[in-house]
Each structure stands twice: as C-alpha cells, then as structure tokens.
N, C-alpha and C positions, 0 to 999 in steps of 0.2 A: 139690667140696671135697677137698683134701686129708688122706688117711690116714694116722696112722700109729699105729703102735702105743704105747700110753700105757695106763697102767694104773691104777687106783684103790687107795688102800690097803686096800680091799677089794674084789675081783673082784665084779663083776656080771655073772653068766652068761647066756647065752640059754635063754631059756624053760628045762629043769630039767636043763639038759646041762651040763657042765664045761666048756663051752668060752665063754670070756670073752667078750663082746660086741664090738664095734667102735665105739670112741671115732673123733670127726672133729674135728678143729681146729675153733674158731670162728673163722672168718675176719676178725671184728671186730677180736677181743682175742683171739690167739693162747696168754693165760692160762689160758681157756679150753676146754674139749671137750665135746662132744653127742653125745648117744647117742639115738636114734629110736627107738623099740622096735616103734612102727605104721610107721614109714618112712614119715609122713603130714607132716612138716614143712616148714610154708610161711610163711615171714617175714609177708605179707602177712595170713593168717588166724591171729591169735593162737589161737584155739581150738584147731587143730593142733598148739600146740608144748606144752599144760600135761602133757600126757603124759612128754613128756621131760627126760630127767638131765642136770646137767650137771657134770661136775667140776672140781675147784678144780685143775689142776696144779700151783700152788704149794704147795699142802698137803697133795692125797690126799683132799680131802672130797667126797664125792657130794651133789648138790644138785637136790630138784624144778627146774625151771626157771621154773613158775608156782608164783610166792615166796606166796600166797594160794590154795593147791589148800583150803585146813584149814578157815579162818575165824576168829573171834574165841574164845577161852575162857578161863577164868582160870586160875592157870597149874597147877593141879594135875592138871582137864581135859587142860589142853595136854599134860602128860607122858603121860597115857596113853591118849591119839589117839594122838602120834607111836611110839609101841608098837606098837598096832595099826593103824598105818599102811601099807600095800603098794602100791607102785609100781615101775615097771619087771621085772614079776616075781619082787619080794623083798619080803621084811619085812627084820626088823633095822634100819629108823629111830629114830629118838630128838628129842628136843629137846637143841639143838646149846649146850651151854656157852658162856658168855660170851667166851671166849676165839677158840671157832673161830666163830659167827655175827659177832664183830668183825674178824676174818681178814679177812671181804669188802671191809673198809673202803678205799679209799682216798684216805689222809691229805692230798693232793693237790688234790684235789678241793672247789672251798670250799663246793659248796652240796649237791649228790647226794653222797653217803658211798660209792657201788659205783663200781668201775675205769670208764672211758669205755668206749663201745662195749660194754657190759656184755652177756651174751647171756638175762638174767633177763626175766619177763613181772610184771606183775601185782606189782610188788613196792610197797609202803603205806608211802608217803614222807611226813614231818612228824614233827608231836610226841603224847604224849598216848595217843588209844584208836592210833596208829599206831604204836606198838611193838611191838616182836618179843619176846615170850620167849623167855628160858633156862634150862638147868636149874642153873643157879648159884644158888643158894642165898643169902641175906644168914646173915651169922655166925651170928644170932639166925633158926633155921630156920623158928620159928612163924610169924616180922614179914613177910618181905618174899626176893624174888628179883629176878635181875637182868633186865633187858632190854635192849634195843638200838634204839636209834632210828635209821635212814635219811636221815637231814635233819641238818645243822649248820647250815642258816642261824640260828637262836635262840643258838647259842655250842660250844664246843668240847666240848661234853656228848655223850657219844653213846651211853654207858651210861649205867643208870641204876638205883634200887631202886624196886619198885613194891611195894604191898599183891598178896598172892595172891589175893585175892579181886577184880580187879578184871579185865577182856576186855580180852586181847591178843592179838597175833597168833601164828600159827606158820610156823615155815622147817621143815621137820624135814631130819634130815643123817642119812649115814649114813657108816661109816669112822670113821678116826680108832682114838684108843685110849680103845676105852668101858667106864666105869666110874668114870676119874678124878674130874668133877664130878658125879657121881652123887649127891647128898647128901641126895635127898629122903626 
C-alpha cells in the first residue's frame, strides 16, 4: 500500500509516545486511510480489521472500521459507552453529531448511503432497530434525538428523530470540534 503522511484532526499516537501513527491510503476509496495498530489486517478475515481506524480525509474524523464494534442501546447508553470507549490506544470517542455521522453519506449512491468501495466492516444497513445514533438532540431534549440510517431505498430520509428510549446503533468518532452538539 501506499504511504503517505495524512493526518487526523486529532493525532493518534502509537502506543503512549508522541509520535503520530502511520496512516495508509485505502486503495479502494483513496478518501480513505487505515491505520493497523496489530498490523494484523487481512481483507479476507473480517475479524482482523474491527480493531482498526479509519479516517475520513475529507473531514479529519477518525472512525472504528467495524461500524458495530458497540452494539444496540438507547441513546443515553449510547453517549456514555462512546466516553468510555478505547480503541487504537485512545479514549476521547464520542457519539458523532448528526452532522459528522451524515458526512459519510454519499448522495450518489441510490441504495447504500457510504461512498463505493467504502473500507467499513459490519456497518447495519436498512431502516428501523438499523440506525445509528447521534448526539444531536431534538429541540425538545426530553422527546427525542437524532439518527442516521444507512439505506435510502424506502425515500430520501436518512435522518431521522427517534424516542431515546428505544435500541440503536453506535459509530463512535473521534476528532472534529467536540463540544458543539454536545446538548445532552
């Protein structure tokens, strides 16, 4: 694979040293980059890759690769798992705002919502318990928060408000500037 130096809006260092990781193009979707932290990554054995980051170069957002490392919880859960969330040798994850978990989208695309050749594993396509929470908030913070669903074939929907009380998915992200949707 080709190297090159690429950075995240937030540096992810190896193991507890200052010196920044090594990003790899994904050869797929050059939008893309990966980062191995076991250097155990094999296309063929998905198990291999849920370990690994991947970053949005178009944005600066750091992303599990196995978009289902979390599981289902409803979304109050979901924000403080992604807290205490640690992967690739870091904490500081979050549950990613409506804004940057729809960044993945593309619009393009009539039926899958993520870019082609996408380098994601495990990601929960459709409608329903197959959404993604946010921590975007509905106006009215007691009612309801946002999510994101993976699938447009049902219509141009692709966020949406859900009851907080009901099992959704997690992405968690890390980067970005956190704090902004912060509303919980």
């Amino acid at each position: 694979m080709d190297k090159k130096k690429i950075s995240p809006l937030w540096n992810i260092f190896k193991d507890e040293s200052s010196e920044p990781v090594d990003w790899v193009l994904h050869k797929k979707n050059p939008r893309f980059a990966i980062f191995d932290p076991n250097k155990d990554s094999d296309p063929a054995n998905p198990d291999s890759l849920s370990d690994d980051l991947v970053l949005d170069r178009e944005t600066g957002l750091v992303w599990p690769r196995d978009a289902n490392l979390i599981g289902q919880y409803n979304w109050l859960d979901a924000n403080t798992l992604c807290r205490e969330f640690s992967l690739g040798n870091r904490s500081g994850w979050r549950l990613p705002s409506v804004e940057e978990l729809s960044s993945l989208v593309d619009l393009k695309q009539p039926d899958l919502a993520l870019p082609v050749r996408h380098p994601f594993i495990n990601v929960q396509y459709g409608s329903g318990v197959y959404a993604y929470w946010t921590s975007t908030n509905h106006e009215n913070p007691d009612a309801a928060a946002w999510f994101v669903n993976f699938w447009r074939g049902a219509g141009p929907h692709l966020a949406g408000l859900a009851n907080k009380s009901i099992l959704g998915h997690i992405w968690p992200v890390r980067g970005g500037v956190v704090g902004i949707n912060w509303n919980w």
